[in-house]
SEVOTI-624381 format. One record per residue: x, z, y of N, C-alpha, C in turn. Coordinates in pm, whole numbers. Layout:
// SEVOTI-624381
NODE,X,Z,Y,X,Z,Y,X,Z,Y .
...
//
This chain:
// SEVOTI-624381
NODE,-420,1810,1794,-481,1684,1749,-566,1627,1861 .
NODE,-543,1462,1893,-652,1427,2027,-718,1302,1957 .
NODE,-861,1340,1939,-979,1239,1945,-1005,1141,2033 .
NODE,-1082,1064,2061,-1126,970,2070,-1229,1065,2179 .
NODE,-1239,1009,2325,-1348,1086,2390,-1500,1069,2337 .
NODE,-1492,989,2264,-1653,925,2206,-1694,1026,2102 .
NODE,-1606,1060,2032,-1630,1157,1924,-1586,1315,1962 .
NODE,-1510,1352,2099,-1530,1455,2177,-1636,1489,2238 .
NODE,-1740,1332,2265,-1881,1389,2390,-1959,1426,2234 .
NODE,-1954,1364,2115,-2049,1434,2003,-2037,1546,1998 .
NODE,-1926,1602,1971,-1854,1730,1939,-1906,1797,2015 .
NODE,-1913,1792,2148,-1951,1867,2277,-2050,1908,2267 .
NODE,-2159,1806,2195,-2299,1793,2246,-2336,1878,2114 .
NODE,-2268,1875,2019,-2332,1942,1850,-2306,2105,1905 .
NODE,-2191,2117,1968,-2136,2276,1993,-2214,2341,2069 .
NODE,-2247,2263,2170,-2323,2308,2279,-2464,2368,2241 .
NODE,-2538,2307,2136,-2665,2375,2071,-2606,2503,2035 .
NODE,-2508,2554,2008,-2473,2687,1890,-2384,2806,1995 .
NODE,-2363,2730,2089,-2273,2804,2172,-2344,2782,2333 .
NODE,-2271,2944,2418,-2327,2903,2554,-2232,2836,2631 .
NODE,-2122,2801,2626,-2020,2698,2707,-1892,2688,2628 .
NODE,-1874,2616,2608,-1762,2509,2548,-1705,2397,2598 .
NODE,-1586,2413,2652,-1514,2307,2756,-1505,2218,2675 .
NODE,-1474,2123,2715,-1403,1960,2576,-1265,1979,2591 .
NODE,-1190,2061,2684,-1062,2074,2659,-1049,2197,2528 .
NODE,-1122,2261,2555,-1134,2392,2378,-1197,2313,2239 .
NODE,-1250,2231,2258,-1289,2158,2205,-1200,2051,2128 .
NODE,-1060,2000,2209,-971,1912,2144,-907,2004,2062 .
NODE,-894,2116,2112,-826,2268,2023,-871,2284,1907 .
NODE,-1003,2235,1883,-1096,2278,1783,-1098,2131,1702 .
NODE,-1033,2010,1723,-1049,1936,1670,-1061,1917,1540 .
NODE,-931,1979,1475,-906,1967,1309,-1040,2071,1281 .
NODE,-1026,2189,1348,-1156,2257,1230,-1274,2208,1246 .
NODE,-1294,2099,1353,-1442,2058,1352,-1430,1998,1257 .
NODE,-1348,1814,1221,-1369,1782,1093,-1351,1772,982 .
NODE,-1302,1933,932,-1317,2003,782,-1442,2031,826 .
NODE,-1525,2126,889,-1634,2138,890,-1746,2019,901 .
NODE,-1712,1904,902,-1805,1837,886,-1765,1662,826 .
NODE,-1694,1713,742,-1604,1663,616,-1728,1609,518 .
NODE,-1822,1713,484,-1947,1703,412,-2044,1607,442 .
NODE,-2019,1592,586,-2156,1471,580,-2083,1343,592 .
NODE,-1953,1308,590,-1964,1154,590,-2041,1114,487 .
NODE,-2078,964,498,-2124,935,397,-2026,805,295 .
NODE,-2073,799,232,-1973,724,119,-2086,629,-15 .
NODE,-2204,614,95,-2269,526,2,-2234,388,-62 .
NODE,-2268,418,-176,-2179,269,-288,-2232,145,-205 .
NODE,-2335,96,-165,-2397,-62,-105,-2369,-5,58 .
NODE,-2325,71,107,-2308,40,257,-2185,-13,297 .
NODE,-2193,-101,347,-2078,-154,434,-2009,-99,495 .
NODE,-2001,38,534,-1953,145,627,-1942,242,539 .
NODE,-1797,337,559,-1793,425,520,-1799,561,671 .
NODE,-1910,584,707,-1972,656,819,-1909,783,848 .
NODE,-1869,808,942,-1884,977,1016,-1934,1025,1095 .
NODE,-2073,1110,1107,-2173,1123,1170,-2155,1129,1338 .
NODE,-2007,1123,1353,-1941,1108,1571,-1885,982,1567 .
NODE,-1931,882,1415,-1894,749,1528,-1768,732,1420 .
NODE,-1647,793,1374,-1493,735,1347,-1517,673,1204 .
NODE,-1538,574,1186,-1566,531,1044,-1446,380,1015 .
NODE,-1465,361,883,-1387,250,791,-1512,127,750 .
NODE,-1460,41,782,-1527,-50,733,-1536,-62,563 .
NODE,-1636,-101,462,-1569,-137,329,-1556,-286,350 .
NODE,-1455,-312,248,-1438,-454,207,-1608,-522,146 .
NODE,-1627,-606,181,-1781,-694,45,-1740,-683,-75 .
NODE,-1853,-646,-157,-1852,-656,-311,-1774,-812,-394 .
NODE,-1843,-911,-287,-1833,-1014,-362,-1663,-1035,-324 .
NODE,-1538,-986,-265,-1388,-1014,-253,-1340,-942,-394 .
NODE,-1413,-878,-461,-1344,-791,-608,-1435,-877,-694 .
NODE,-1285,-854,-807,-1300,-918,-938,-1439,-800,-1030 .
NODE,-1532,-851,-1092,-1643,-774,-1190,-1638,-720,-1276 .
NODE,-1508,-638,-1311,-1468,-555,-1424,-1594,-478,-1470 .
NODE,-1582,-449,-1620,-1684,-419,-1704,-1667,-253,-1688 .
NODE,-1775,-201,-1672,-1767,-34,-1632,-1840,-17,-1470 .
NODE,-1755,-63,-1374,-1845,-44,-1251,-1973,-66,-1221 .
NODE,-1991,-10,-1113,-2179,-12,-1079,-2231,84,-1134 .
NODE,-2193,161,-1264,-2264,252,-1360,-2314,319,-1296 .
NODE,-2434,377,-1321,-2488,511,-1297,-2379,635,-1242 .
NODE,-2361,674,-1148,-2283,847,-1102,-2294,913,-1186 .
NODE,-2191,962,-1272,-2184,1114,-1366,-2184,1204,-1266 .
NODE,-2145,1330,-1366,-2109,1470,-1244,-1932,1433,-1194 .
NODE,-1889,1365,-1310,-1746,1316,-1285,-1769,1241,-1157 .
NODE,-1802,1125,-1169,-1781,1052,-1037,-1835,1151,-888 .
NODE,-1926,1201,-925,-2010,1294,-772,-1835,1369,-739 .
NODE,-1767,1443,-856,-1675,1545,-817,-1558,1419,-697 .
NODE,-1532,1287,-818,-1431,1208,-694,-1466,1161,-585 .
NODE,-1609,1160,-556,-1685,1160,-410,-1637,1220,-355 .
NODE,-1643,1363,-375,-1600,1498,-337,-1429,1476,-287 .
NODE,-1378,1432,-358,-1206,1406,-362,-1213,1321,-270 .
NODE,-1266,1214,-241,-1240,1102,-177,-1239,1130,-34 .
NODE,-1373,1182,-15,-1418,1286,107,-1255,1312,184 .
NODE,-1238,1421,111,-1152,1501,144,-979,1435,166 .
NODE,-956,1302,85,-829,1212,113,-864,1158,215 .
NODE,-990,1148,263,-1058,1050,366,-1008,1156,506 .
NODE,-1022,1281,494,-987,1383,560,-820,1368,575 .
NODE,-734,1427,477,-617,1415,480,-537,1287,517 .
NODE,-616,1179,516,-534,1086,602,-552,1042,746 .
NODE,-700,1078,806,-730,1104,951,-579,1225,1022 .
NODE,-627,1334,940,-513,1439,1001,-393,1460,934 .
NODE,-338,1418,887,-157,1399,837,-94,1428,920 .
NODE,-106,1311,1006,45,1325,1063,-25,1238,1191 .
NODE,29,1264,1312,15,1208,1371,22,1065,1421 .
NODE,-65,983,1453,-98,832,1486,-203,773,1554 .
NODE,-120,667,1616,-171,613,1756,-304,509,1657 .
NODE,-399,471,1691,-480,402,1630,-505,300,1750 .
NODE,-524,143,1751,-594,81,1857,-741,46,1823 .
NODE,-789,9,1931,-953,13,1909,-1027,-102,1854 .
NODE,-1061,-66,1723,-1097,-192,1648,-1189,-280,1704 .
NODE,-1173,-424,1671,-1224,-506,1708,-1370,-540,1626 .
NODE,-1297,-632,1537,-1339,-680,1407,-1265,-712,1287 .
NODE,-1315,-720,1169,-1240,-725,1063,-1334,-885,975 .
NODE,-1192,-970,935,-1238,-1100,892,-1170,-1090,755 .
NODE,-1239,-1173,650,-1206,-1209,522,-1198,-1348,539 .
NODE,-1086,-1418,539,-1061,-1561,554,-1104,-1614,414 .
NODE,-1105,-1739,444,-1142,-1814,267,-1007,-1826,249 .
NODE,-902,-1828,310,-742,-1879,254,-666,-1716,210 .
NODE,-778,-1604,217,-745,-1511,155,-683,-1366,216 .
NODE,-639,-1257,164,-641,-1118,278,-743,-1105,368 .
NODE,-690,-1011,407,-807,-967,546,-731,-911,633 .
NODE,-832,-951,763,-757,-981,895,-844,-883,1008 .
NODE,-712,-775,1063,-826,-680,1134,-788,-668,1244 .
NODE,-892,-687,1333,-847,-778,1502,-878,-640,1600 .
NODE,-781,-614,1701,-802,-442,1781,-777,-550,1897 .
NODE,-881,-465,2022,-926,-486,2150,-752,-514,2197 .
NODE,-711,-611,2276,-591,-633,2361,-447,-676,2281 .
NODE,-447,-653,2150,-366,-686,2086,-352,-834,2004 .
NODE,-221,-860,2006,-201,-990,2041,-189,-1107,1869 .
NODE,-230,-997,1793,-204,-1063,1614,-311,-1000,1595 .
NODE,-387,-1048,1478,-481,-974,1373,-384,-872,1272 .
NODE,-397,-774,1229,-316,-696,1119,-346,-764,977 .
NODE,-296,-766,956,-287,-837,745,-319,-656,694 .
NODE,-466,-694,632,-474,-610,547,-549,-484,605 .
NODE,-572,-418,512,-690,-287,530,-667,-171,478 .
NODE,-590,-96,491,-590,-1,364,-733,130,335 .
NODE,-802,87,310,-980,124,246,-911,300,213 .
NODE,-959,428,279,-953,528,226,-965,555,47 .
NODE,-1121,457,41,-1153,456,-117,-1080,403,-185 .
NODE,-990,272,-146,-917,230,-237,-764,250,-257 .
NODE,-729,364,-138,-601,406,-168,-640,504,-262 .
NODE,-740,595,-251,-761,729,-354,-736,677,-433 .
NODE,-779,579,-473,-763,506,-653,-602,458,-708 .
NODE,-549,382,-572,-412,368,-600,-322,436,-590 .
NODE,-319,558,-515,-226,639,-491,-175,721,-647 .
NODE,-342,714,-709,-298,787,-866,-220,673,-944 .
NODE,-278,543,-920,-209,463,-1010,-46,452,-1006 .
NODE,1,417,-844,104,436,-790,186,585,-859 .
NODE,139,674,-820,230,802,-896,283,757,-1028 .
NODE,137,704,-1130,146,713,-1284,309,676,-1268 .
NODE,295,504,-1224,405,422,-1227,504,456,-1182 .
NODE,544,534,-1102,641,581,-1007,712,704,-1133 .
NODE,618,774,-1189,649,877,-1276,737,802,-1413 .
NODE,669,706,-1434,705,621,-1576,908,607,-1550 .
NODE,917,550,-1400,976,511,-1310,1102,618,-1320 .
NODE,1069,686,-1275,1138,844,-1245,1206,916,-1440 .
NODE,1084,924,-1507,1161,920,-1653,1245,864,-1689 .
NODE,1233,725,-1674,1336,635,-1758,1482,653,-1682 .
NODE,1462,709,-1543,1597,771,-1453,1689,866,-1511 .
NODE,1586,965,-1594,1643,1092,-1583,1786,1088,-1670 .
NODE,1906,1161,-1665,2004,1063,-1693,1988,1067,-1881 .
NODE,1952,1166,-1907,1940,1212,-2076,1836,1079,-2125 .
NODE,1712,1037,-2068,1644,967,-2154,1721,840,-2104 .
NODE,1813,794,-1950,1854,651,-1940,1967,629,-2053 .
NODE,2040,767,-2122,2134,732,-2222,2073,641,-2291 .
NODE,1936,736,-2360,1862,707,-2473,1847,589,-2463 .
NODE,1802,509,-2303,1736,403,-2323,1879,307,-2311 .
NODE,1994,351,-2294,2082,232,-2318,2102,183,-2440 .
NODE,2079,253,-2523,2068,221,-2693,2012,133,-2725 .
NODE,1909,77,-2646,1794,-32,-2669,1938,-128,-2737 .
NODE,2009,-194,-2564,2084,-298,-2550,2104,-308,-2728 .
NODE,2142,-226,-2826,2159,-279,-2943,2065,-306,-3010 .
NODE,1936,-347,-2996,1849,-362,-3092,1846,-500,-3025 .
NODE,1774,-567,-3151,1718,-682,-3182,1616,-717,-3057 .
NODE,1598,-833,-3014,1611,-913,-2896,1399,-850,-2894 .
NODE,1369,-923,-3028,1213,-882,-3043,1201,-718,-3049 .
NODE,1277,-636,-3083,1250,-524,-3054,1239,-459,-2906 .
NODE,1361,-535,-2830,1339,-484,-2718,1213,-541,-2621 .
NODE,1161,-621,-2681,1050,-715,-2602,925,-614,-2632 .
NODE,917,-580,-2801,802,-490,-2847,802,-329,-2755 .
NODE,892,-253,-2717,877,-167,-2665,892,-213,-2482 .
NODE,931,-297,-2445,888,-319,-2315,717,-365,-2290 .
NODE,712,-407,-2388,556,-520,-2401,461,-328,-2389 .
NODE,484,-247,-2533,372,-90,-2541,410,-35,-2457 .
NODE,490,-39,-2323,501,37,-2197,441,-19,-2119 .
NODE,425,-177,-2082,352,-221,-1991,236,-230,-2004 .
NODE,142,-212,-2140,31,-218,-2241,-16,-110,-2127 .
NODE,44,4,-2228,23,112,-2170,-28,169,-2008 .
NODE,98,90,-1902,93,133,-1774,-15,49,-1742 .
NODE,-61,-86,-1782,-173,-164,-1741,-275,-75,-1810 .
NODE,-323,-12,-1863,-487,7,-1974,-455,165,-1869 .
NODE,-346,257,-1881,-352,375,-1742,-420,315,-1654 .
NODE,-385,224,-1568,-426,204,-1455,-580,147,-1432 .
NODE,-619,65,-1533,-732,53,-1558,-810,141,-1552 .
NODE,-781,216,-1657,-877,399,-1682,-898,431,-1519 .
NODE,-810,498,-1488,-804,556,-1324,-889,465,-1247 .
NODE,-855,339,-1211,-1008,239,-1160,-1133,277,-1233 .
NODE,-1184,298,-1322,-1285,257,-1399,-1374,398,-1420 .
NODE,-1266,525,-1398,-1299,633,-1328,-1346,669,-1194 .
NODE,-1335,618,-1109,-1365,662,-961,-1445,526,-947 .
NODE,-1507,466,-1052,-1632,370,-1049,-1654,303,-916 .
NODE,-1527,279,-816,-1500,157,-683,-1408,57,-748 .
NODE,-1461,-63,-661,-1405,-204,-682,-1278,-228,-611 .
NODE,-1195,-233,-706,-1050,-245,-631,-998,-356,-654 .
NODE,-976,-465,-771,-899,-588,-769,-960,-663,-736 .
NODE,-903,-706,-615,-957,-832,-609,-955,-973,-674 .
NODE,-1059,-1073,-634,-1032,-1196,-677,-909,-1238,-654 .
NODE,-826,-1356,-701,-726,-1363,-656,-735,-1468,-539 .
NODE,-770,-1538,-542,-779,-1609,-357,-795,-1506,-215 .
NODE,-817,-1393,-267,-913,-1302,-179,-745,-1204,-134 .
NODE,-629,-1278,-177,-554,-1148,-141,-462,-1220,-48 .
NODE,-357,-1155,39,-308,-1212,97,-181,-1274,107 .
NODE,-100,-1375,139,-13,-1494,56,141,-1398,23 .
NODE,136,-1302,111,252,-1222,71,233,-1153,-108 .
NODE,87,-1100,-116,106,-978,-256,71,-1154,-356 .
NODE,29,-1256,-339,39,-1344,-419,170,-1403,-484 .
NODE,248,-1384,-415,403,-1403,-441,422,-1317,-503 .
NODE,391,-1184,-493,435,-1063,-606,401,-1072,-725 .
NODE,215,-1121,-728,163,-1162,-860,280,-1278,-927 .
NODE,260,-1391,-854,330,-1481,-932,513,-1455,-976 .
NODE,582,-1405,-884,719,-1317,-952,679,-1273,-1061 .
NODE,613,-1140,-1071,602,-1018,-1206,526,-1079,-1334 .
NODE,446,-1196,-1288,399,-1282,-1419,442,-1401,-1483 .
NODE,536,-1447,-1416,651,-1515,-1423,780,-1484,-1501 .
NODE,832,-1385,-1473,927,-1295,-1523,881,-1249,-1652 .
NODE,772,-1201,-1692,738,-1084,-1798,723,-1212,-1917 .
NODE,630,-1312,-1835,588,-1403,-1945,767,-1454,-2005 .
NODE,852,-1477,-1901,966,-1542,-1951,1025,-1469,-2032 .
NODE,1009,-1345,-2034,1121,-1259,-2143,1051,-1226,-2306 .
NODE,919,-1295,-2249,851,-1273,-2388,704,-1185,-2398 .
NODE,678,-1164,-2289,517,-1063,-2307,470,-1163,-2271 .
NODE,349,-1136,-2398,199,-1199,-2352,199,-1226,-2237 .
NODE,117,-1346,-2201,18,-1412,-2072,-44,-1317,-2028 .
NODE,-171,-1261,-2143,-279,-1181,-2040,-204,-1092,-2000 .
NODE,-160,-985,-2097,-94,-884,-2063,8,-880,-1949 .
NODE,107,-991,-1899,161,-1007,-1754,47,-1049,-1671 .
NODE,21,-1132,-1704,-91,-1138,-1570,-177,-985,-1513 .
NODE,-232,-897,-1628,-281,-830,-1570,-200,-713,-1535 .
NODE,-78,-689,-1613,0,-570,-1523,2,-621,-1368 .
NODE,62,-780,-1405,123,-820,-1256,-3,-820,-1123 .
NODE,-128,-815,-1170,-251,-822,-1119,-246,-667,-1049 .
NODE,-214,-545,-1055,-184,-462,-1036,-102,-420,-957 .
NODE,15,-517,-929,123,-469,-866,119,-571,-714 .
NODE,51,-641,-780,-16,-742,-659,-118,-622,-558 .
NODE,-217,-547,-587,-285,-499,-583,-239,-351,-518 .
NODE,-136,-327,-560,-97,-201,-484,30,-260,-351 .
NODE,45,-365,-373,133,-433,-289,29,-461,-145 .
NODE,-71,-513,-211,-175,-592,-79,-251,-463,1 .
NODE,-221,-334,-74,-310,-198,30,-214,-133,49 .
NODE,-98,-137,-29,8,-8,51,100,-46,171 .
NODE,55,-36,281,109,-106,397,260,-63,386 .
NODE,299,107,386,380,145,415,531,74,337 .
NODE,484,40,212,586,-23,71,607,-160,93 .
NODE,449,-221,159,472,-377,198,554,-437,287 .
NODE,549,-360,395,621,-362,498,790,-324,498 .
NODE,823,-285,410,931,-234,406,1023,-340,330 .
NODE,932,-389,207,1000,-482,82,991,-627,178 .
NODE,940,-660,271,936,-786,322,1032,-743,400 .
NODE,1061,-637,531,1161,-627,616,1304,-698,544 .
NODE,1326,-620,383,1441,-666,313,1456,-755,258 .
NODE,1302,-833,225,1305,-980,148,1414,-1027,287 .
NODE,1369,-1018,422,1375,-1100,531,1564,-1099,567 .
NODE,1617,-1009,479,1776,-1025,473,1819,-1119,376 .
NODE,1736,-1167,309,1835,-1239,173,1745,-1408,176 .
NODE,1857,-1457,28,1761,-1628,64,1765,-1620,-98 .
NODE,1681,-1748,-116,1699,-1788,-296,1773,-1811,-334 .
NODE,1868,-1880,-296,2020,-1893,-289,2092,-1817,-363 .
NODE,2081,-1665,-250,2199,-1555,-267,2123,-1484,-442 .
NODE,1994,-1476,-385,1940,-1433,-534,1974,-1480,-654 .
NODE,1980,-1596,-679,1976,-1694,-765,2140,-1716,-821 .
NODE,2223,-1672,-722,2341,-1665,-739,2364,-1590,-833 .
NODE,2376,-1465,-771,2418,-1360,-801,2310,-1238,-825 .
NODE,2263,-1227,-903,2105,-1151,-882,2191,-981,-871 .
NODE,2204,-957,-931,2280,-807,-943,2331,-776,-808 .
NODE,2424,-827,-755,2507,-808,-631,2410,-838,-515 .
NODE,2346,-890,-502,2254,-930,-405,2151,-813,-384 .
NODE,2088,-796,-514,2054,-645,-464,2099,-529,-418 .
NODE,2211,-515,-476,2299,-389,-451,2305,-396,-286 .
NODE,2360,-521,-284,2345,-534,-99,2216,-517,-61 .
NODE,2079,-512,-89,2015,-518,-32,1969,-373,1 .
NODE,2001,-337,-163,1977,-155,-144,2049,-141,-45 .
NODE,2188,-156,-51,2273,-80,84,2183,-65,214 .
NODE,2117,-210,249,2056,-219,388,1970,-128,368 .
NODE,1863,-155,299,1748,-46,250,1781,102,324 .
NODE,1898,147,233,1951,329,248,1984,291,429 .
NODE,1999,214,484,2059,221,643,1976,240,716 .
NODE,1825,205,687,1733,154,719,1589,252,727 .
NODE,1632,346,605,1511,407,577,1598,605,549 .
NODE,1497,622,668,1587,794,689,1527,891,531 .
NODE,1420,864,477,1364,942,420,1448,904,291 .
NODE,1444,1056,265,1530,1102,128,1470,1045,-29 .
NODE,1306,1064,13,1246,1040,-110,1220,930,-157 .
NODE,1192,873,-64,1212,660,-40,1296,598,-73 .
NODE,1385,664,-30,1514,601,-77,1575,641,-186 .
NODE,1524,725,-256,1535,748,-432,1473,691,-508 .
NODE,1299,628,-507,1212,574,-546,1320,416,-555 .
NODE,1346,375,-461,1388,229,-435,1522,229,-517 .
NODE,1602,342,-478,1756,341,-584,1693,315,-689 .
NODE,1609,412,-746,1582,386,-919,1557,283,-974 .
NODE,1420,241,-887,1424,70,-891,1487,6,-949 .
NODE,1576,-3,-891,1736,-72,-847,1789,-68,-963 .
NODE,1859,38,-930,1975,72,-1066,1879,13,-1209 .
NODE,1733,41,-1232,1686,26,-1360,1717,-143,-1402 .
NODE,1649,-233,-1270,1633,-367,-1270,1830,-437,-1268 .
NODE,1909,-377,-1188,2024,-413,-1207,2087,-386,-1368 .
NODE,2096,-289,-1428,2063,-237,-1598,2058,-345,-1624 .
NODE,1924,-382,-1633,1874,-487,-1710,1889,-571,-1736 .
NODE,1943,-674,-1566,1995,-796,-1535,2117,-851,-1632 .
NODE,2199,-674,-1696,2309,-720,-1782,2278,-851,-1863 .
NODE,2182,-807,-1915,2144,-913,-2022,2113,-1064,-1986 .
NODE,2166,-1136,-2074,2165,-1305,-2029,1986,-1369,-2010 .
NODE,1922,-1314,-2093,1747,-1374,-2127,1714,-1276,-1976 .
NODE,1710,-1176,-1981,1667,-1129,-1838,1694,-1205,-1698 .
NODE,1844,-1215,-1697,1906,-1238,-1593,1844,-1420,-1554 .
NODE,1806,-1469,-1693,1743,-1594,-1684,1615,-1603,-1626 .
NODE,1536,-1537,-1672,1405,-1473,-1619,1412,-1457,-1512 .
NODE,1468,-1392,-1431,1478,-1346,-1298,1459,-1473,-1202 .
NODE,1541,-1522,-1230,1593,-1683,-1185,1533,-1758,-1203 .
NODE,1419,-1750,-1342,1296,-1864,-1344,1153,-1830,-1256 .
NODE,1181,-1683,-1244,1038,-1643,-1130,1082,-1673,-1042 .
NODE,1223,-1632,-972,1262,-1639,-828,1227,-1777,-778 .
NODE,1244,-1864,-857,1247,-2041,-854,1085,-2103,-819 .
NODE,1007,-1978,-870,823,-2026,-894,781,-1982,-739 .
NODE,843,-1907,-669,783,-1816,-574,802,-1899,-465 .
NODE,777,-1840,-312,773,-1921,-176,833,-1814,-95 .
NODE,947,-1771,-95,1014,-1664,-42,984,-1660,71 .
NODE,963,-1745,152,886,-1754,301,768,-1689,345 .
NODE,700,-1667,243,549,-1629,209,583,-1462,148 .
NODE,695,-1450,168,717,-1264,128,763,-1247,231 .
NODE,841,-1304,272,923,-1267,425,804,-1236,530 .
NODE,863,-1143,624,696,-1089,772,737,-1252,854 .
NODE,617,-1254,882,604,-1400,1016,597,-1322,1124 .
NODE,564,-1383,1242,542,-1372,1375,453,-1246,1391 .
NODE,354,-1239,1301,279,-1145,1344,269,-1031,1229 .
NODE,338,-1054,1148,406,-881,1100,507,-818,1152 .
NODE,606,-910,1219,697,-842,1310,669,-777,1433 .
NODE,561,-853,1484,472,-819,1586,439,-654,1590 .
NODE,359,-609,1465,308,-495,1457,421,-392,1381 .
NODE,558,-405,1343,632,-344,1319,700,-260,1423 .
NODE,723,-356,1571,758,-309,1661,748,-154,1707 .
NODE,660,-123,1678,587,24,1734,576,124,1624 .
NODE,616,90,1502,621,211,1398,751,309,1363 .
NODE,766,361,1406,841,528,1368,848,547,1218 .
NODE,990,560,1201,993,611,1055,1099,534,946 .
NODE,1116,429,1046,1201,338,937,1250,203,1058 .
NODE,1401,218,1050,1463,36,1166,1448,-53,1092 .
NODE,1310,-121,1114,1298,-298,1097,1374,-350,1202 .
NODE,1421,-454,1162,1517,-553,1213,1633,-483,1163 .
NODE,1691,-362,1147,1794,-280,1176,1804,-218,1339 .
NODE,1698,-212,1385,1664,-146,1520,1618,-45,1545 .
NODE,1667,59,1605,1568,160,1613,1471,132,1737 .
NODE,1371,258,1696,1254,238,1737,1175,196,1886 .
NODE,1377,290,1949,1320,268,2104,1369,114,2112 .
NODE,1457,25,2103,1482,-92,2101,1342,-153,2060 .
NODE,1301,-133,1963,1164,-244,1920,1100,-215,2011 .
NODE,1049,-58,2061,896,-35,2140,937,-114,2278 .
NODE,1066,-113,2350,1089,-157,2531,1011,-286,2451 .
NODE,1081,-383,2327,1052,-497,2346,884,-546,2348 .
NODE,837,-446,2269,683,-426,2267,636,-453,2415 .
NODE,638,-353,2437,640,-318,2651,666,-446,2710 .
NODE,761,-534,2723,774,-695,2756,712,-754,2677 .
NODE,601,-758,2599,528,-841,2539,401,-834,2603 .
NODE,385,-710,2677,280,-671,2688,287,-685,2844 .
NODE,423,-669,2845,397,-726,3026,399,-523,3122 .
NODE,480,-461,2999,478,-310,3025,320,-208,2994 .
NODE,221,-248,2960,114,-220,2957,33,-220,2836 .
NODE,51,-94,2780,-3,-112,2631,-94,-118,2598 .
NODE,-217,-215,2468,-329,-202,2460,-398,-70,2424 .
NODE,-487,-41,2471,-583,53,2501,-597,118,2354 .
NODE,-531,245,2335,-560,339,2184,-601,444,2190 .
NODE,-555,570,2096,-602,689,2083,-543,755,1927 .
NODE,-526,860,1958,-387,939,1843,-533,1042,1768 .
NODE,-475,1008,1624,-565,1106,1555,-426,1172,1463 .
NODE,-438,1283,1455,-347,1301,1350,-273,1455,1398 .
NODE,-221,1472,1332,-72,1589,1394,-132,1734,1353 .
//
């Protein structure tokens, strides 16, 4: 694992009281066990602007005033909340050291009034869209599973029999048990926020024009087939919400928005995806990703059978700004250099040379935490 020399001369200087010589090259050796061992003192105070690590490597928080004022937060700390301190800590840990990654050297971080947030690194040539907040992935990552799990059931092939049976019920029946699943997955996800007592939804101006398109699709759609207003709005408020912090999912669903038009959608909704999955599976090496996204798929293609759905589809697709899901100039920008998945349909060494001629061969100034 290689630090940051700034948080190597701390390291140096803390060791050096306890020990009689300690190189900083034994010292990069010692990296990971230095910060489990001192895992305990970040701090994670609720009103600081900073989420701190006593050598300097810290997260900015988002301002109070970019989240919506849900009823429950602010409360007083139980022993419950002290324990997800404790948890948070420690995801705060597990995502420094995962896996290895290049980090560039932050600049500054802006909250525009036209919405998202914009985080600007020394030499680099775009601001990044978006933040992903240690604290506020802890919160989504559970929500994300719930849904993913809900997701994964309705797959399994014994209960998808079950659920083909619906197709014969009555049009309001099938609306009533889609409506107490989404009830459901919205008031879950709530709980889980309202538990780890941090501010996660934001206002809606406050997000950025890509996960606004998601809101307006999923509340569009739900309302058309027949669920309640609030109730779409606030599932769809959610999916907006895990859309605008999960870089890795965002980035991926725009790469593929960026193959198709309204057109082809609008055409043919079923077939259009299927093609899109295809690209998807070409695109993305990981086994488990690309099961998450099949299921997707196959569930929402299912569905499309039906004429009121397939209408639906076609009345959100029609509300949205497909342009505004698609990456611009400067999400393609920062795709260039990520490992793990061919945006454009390129692999990685093709994107990075082109990186390298952007840069004129000379990359901005970083540092790898991770591995």
């Amino acid at each position: 694992m290689i630090l940051p020399d700034g948080i190597i001369e701390a390291m140096h200087k803390e060791y050096s009281t306890r020990m009689e010589s300690v190189s900083k090259e034994e010292l990069q050796e010692k990296a990971f066990d230095y910060l489990k061992e001192t895992i305990d003192r970040i701090e994670l105070i609720p009103d600081d602007p900073i989420i701190r690590h006593p050598d300097g490597f810290h997260f900015p928080r988002p301002p109070k005033h970019l989240f919506e004022n849900y009823p429950g937060l602010g409360e007083i700390p139980t022993k419950e909340d002290e324990e997800n301190e404790k948890n948070e800590k420690q995801a705060y840990l597990n995502n420094v050291t995962r896996q290895q990654q290049k980090v560039f050297i932050q600049d500054r971080i802006e909250y525009p009034s036209s919405g998202g947030t914009l985080t600007y690194y020394k030499g680099v040539l775009y601001p990044q869209k978006g933040f992903p907040s240690p604290e506020i992935m802890t919160v989504l990552n559970n929500i994300k599973r719930l849904y993913l799990g809900f997701i994964w059931m309705a797959s399994i092939k014994q209960i998808y029999l079950i659920l083909s049976l619906v197709i014969f019920y009555p049009w309001s029946w099938k609306i009533k048990i889609l409506d107490t699943w989404i009830h459901s997955a919205e008031r879950l996800g709530f709980l889980i926020i309202k538990s780890y007592n941090t501010p996660v939804i934001l206002k809606e101006k406050n997000y950025m024009e890509s996960s606004k398109q998601v809101y307006i699709f999923v509340h569009e759609f739900l309302t058309a087939i027949g669920i309640p207003d609030g109730r779409s709005r606030s599932f769809a408020k959610m999916i907006e919400t895990i859309f605008e912090y999960d870089s890795a999912y965002r980035i991926r669903i725009q790469d593929i928005a960026d193959e198709t038009t309204v057109a082809k959608l609008h055409l043919n909704p079923r077939r259009e995806l299927l093609r899109l999955l295809d690209i998807f599976k070409q695109r993305e090496p990981k086994a488990t990703l690309q099961g998450k996204f099949i299921t997707l798929v196959r569930l929402l293609t299912f569905a499309l059978l039906h004429p009121r759905i397939k209408k639906a589809f076609r009345h959100a697709l029609l509300k949205i700004d497909l342009k505004k899901l698609q990456p611009d100039e400067a999400d393609k920008y920062f795709v260039m250099g990520l490992d793990g998945y061919d945006f454009f349909g390129e692999t990685i060494e093709v994107r990075h040379n082109r990186w390298l001629q952007i840069h004129n061969g000379i990359e901005p100034a970083s540092f790898v935490v991770g591995g």
